[in-house]
GUDODO-30851 format. One line per 5 residues: number of its first residue (from 1); their letters; for each residue y, x, z of C-alpha. Coordinates in Angstrom, 3 decimals, padded with zeros to 6 digits. Last residue first. Example, Ala and Ser with C-alpha at 12.3 -4.5 7.8 and 13.67 -1.06 7.14 Angstrom:
<pts>
2 = sa = -001.060,013.670,007.140 ~ -004.500,012.300,007.800
</pts>
This chain:
<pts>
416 = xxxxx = 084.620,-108.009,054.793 ~ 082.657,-109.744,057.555 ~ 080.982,-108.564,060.781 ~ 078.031,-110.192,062.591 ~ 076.191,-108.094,065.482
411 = xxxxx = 072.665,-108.457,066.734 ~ 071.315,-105.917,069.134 ~ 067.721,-105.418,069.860 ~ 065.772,-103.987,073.387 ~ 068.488,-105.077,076.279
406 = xxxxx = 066.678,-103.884,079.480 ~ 067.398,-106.063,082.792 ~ 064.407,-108.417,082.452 ~ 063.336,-108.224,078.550 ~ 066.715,-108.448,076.594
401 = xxxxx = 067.948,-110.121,073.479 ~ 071.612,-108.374,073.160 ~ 074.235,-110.254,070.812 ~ 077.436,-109.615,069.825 ~ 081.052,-110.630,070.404
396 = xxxxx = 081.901,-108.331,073.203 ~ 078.838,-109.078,075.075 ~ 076.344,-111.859,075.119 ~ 073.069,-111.049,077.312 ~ 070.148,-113.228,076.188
391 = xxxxx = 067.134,-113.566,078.213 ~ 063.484,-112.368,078.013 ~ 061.239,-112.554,081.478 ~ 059.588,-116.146,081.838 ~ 057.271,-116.259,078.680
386 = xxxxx = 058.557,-118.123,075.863 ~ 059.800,-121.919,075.384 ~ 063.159,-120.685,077.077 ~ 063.598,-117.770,074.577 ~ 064.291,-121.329,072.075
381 = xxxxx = 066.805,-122.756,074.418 ~ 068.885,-119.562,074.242 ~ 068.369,-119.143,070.771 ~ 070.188,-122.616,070.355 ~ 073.180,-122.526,072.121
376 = xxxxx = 073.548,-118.868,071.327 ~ 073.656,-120.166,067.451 ~ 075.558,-123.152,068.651 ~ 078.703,-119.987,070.265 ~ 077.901,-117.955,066.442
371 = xxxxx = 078.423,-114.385,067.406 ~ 081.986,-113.006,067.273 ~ 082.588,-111.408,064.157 ~ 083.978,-107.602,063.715 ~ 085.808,-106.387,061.019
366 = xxxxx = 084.277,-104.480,058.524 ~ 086.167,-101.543,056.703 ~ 083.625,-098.874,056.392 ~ 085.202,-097.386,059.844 ~ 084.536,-100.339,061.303
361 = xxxxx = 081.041,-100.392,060.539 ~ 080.787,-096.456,062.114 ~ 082.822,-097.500,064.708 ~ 080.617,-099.980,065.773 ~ 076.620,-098.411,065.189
356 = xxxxx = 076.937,-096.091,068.340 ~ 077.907,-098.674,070.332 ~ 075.409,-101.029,069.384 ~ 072.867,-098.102,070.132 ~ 071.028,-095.946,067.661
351 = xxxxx = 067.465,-095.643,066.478 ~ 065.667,-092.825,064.279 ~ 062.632,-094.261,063.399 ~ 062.783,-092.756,059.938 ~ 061.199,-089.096,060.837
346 = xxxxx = 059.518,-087.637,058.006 ~ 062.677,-086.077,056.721 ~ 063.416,-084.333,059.329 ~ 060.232,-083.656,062.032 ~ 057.499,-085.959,063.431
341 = xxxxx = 055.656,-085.967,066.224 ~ 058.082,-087.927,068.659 ~ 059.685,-090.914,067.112 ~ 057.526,-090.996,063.976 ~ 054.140,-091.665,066.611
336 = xxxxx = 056.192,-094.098,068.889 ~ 056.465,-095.933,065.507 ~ 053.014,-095.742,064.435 ~ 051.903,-096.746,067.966 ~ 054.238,-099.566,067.452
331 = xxxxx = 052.939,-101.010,064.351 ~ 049.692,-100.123,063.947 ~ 047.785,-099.100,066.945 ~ 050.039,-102.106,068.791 ~ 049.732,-104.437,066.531
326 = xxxxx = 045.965,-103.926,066.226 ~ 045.526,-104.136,069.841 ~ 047.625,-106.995,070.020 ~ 045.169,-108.672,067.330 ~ 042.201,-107.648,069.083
321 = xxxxx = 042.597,-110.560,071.986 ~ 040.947,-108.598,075.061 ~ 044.455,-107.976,076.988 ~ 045.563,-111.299,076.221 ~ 048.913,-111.706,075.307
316 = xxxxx = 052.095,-112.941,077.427 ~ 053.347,-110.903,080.461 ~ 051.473,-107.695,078.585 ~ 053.091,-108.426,075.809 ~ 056.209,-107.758,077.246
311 = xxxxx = 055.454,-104.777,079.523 ~ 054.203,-102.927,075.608 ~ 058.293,-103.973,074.373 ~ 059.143,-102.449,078.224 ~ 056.914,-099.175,078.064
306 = xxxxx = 058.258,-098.624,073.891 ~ 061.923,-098.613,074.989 ~ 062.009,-096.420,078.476 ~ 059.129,-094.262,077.126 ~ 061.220,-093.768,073.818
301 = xxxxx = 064.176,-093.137,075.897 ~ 061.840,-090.165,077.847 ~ 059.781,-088.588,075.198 ~ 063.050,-088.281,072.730 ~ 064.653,-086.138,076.044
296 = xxxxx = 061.203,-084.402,076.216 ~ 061.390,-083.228,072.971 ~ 064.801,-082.103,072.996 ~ 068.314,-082.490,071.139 ~ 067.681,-086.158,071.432
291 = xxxxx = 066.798,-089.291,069.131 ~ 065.360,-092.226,070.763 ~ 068.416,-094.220,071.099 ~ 067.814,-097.502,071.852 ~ 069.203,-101.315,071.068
286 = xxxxx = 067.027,-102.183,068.349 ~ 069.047,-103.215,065.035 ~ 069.905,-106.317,063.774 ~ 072.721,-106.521,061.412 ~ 074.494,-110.215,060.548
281 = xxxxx = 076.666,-109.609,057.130 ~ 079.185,-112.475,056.479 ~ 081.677,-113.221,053.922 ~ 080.375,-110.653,052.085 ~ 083.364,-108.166,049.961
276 = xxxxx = 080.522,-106.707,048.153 ~ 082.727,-103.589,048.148 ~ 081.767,-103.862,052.147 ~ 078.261,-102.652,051.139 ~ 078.842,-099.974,048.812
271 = xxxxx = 081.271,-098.403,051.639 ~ 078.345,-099.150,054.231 ~ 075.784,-097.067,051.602 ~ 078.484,-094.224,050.957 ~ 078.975,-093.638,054.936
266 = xxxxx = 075.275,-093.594,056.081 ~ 074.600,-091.163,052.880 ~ 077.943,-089.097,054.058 ~ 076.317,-089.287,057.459 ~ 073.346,-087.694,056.715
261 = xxxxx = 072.762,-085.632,060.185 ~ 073.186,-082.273,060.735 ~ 075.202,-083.329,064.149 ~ 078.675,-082.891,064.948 ~ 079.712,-086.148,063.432
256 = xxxxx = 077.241,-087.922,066.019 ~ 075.286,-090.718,064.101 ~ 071.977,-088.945,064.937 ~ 073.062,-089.009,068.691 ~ 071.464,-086.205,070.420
251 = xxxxx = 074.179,-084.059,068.856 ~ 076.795,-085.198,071.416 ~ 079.982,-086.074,070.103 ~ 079.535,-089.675,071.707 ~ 081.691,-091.659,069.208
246 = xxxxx = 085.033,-093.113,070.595 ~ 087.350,-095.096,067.743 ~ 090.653,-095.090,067.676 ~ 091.402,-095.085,064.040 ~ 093.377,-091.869,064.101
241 = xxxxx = 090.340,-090.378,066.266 ~ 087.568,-091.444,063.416 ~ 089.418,-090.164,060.509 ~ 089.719,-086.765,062.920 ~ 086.144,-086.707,063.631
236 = xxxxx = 085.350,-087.234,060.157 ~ 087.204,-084.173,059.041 ~ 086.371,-081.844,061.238 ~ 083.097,-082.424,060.669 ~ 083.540,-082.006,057.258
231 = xxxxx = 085.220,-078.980,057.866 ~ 082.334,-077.862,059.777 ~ 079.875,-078.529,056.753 ~ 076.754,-080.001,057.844 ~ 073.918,-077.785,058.185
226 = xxxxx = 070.518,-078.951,056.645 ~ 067.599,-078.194,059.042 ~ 067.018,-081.488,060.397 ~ 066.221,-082.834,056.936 ~ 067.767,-086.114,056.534
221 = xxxxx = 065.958,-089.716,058.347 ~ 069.796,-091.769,059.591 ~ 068.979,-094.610,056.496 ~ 066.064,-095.559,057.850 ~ 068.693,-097.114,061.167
216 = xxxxx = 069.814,-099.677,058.694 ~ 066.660,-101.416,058.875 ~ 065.677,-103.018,062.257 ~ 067.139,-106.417,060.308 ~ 070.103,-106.271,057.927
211 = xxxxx = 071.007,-109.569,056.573 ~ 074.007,-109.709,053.986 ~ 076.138,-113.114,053.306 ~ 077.748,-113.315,050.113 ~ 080.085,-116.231,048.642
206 = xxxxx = 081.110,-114.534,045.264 ~ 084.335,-112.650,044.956 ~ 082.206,-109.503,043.741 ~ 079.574,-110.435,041.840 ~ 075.705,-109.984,042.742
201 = xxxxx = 073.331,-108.178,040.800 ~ 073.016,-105.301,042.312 ~ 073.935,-101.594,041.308 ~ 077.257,-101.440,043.227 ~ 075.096,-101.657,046.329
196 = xxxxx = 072.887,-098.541,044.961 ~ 069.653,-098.435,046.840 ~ 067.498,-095.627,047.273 ~ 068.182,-094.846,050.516 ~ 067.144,-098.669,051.545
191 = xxxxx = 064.177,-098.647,050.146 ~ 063.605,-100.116,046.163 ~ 061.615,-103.262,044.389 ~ 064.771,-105.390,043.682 ~ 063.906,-109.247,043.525
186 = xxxxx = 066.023,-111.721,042.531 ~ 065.665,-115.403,043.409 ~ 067.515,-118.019,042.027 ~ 067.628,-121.631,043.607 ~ 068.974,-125.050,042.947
181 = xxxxx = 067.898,-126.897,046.462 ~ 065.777,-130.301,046.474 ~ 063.806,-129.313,049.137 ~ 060.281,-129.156,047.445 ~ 062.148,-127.057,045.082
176 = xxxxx = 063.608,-125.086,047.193 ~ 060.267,-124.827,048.858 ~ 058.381,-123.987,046.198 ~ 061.104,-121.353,045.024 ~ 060.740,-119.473,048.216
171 = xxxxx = 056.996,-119.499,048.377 ~ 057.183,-117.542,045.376 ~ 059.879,-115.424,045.652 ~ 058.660,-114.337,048.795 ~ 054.542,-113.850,047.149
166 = xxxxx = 056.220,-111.767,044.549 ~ 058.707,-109.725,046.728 ~ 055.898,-108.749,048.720 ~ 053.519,-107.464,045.716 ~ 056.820,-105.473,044.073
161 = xxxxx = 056.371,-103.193,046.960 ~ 059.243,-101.849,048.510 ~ 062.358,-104.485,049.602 ~ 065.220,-105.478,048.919 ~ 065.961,-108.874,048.477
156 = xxxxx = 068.498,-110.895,046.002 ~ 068.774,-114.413,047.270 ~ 070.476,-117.336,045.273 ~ 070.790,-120.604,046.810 ~ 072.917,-123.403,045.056
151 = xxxxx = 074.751,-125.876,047.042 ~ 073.086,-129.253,047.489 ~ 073.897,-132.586,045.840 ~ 074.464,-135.734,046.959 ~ 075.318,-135.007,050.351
146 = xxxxx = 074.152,-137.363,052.961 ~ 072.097,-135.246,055.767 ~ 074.476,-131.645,054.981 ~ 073.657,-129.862,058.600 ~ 070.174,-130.852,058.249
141 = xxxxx = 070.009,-129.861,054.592 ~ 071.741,-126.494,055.471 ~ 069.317,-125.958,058.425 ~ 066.140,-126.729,055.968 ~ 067.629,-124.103,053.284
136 = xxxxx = 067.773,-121.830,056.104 ~ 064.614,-122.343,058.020 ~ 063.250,-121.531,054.267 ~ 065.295,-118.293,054.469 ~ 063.651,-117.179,057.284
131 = xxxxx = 060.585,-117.605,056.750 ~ 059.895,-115.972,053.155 ~ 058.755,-112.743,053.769 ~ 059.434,-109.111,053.871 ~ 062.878,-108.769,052.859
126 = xxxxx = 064.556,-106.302,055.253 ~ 068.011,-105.482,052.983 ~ 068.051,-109.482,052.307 ~ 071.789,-110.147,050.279 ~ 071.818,-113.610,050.183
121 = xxxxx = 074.376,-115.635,047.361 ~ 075.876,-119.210,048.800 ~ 077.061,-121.601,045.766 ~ 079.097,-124.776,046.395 ~ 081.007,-123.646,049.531
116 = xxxxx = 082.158,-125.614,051.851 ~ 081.059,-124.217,055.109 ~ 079.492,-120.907,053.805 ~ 080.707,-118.997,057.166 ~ 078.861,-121.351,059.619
111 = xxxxx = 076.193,-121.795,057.734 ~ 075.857,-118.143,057.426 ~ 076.148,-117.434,061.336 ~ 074.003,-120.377,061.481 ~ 070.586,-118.280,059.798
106 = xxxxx = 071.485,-114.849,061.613 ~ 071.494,-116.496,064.844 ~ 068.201,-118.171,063.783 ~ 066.586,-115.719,062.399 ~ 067.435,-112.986,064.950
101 = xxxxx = 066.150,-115.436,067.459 ~ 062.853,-116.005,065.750 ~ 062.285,-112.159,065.005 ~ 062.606,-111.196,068.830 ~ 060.521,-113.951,070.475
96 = xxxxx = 057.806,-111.500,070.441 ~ 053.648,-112.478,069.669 ~ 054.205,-114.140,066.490 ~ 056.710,-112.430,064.443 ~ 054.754,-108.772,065.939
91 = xxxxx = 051.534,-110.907,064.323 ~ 053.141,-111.099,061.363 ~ 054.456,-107.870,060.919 ~ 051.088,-106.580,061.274 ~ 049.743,-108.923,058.492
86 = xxxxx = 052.071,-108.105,055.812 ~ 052.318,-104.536,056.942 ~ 048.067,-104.762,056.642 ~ 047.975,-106.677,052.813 ~ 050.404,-104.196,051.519
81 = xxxxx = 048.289,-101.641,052.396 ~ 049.201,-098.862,055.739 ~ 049.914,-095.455,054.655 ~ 049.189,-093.423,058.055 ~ 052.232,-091.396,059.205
76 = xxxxx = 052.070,-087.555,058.211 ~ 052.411,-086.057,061.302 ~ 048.882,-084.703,061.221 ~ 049.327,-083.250,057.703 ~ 052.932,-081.610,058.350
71 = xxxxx = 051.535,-079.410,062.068 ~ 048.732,-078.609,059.709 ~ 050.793,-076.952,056.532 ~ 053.415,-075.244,058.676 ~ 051.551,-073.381,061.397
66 = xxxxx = 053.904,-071.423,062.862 ~ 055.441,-074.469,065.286 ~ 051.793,-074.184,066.937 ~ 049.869,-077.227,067.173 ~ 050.969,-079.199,070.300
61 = xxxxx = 053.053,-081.402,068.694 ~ 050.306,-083.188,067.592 ~ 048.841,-083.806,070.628 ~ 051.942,-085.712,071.728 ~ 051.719,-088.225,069.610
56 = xxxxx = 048.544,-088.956,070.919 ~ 049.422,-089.411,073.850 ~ 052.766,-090.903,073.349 ~ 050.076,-093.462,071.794 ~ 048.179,-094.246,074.859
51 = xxxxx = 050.414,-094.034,077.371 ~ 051.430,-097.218,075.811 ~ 048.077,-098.730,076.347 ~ 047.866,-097.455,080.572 ~ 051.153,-098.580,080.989
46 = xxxxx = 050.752,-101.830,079.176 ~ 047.040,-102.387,081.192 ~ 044.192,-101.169,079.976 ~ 042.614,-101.365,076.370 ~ 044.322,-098.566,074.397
41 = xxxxx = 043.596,-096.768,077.514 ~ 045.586,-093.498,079.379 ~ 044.385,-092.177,082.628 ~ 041.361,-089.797,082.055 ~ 042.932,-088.843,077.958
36 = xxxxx = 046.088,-087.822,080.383 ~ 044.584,-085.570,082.450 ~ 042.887,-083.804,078.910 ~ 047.188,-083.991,077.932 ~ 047.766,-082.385,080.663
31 = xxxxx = 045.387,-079.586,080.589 ~ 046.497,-079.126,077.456 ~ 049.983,-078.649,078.136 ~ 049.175,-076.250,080.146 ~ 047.358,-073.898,077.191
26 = xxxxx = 049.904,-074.552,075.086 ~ 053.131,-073.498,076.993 ~ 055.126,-073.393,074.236 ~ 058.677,-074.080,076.876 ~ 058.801,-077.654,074.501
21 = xxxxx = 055.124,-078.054,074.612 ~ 055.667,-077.653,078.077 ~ 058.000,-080.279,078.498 ~ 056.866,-082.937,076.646 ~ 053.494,-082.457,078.589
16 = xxxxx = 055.079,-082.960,081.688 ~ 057.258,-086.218,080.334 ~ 053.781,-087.386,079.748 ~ 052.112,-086.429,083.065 ~ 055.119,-087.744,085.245
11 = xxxxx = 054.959,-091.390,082.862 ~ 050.966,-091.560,083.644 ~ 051.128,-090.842,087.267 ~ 053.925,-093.603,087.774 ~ 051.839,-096.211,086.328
6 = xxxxx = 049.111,-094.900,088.056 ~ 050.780,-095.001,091.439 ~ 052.026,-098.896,089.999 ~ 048.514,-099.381,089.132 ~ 046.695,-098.263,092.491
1 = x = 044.864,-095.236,092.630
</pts>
């Protein structure tokens, strides 16, 4: 069989699969997942890998919907150390161009918007380590060659474990100092749904810029089985149809208003944001939406996702170099594993469109910013030192990094 047969074999045997677990057809969907286990490889080609992990995810939807206390134990996703998410986001930094043009879009956006000012204060809701602010600190003293003295730097991030916020403050603070910045750095060990806005130590009227990357959408995890008030519904749609805004009613969309999803949480944390009154805020978030009112509908946009972000490494990486392979188990096979095995709560990779995400920014109270024209300038000639394949689509003021003809992250700017 040749590999674009295969290729096609493999997707028709997954979506298969979805579909009989779905009808709880067990017994056939067993058969197809032993078909699969002949096809599929962590070590073949990207088909052949990604097939891997919808695989797998897809064997533990097969245990019977009666059995509550297994079905909950193999979904579980594994607890990676602080040492491992360091490391696996590191080598996903290293092998995509994604994180280095968020960076740097995200970086001159708030240049751009802290022209002048003598104090800039960084909200980090993805803190996880200390790149991209350094790149900062060395664009602003790039930008500012002959100024005497530099404006202060104070970033508060968010993020988990206390161990990561050490080693960012850390590394931060040497180079600030190495720079010749004044520098504060704050560190608030919390998630996302945790965190209180009003709670943080930044005051309102000060220069703020927020950065919000592939994190906003852990926010749209609720419990699948909670029933949202129809007047509420009501509601919400209405608010949104005086404003003019069009949201797909559809409950595939976990940002629908019809669907039992935590919008009131979405709602409150974008209010607590905009009472920050930022200058800036620069969200990245990827552009999919793997949710769906069906198994095999989540099996089929993952697939279209997760097949071209495995295509790209496959046009750059080494098939025998064992740190993809441990990116991939790790990082993306965890993901794909979330997207399609687990249930409610347990399911944070819940990921929404650009379009999706507007009018629920809007209706906060942000206003839409039109990407940075030097920061496309400049990410443009970066994607050009990767593989030939990833190009930049801009499109009613944002940003869509794309692999051939499939945008995979949005990056959108909006200010108070």
């Amino acid at each position: 069989m040749d590999v674009e047969n295969e290729g096609l074999r493999l997707v028709q045997l997954l979506w298969g699969c979805a579909a009989l677990i779905e009808s709880g057809n067990y017994s056939d969907a067993d058969i197809a997942l032993y078909q699969l286990s002949q096809l599929a490889s962590p070590n073949g080609d990207s088909m052949q890998r990604v097939a891997t992990y919808f695989s797998q995810a897809l064997a533990c939807c097969l245990v019977p919907k009666n059995m509550r206390g297994v079905p909950k134990i193999l979904r579980l996703s594994k607890t990676l150390s602080t040492l491992e998410q360091v490391h696996v986001k590191k080598l996903f930094f290293e092998f995509y161009p994604f994180l280095n043009i968020v960076y740097l879009i995200t970086n001159q956006a708030i240049i751009e918007a802290m022209e002048g000012e003598k104090t800039i204060n960084i909200l980090d809701l993805s803190a996880s380590d200390a790149i991209q602010w350094i790149r900062l600190m060395q664009g602003l003293k790039e930008r500012l060659p002959n100024t005497p003295s530099y404006p202060r730097i104070t970033v508060t991030a968010i993020h988990e474990k206390k161990e990561v916020l050490q080693q960012m403050g850390l590394h931060l603070r040497l180079e600030a100092e190495k720079l010749n910045f004044p520098f504060q750095f704050n560190s608030i060990v919390s998630n996302l749904e945790n965190l209180d806005p009003g709670t943080l130590p930044i005051k309102r009227g000060e220069p703020l810029a927020i950065s919000c990357v592939l994190q906003l959408h852990s926010l749209l995890a609720t419990n699948d089985d909670e029933v949202v008030k129809v007047k509420g519904q009501r509601n919400f749609a209405e608010l949104l149809g005086k404003q003019n805004k069009k949201v797909n009613p559809s409950p595939d969309s976990a940002l629908s208003p019809f669907s039992p999803c935590p919008s009131h949480k979405m709602e409150c944390f974008l209010n607590g944001l905009w009472k920050l009154q930022p200058k800036v805020m620069v969200i990245t978030e990827q552009e999919s939406n793997v949710n769906g009112s069906s198994l095999t509908q989540r099996v089929d946009r993952a697939l279209n996702f997760y097949g071209a972000m495995f295509d790209c490494l496959e046009s750059s990486i080494s098939k025998a170099m064992v740190e993809r392979s441990l990116m991939e188990k790790l990082l993306l096979g965890e993901q794909i594993m979330n997207i399609i095995a687990c249930e409610g709560i347990e399911r944070k990779e819940r990921h929404e469109k650009l379009h999706t995400w507007i009018p629920w920014l809007e209706l906060a109270g942000f206003g839409k910013v039109p990407i940075s024209s030097n920061g496309i300038l400049l990410a443009t000639k970066l994607l050009q030192s990767y593989v030939q394949g990833y190009h930049i689509l801009h499109h009613n003021k944002c940003l869509f990094i794309c692999w051939n003809k499939i945008p995979l992250f949005s990056v959108s700017a909006w200010k108070f």
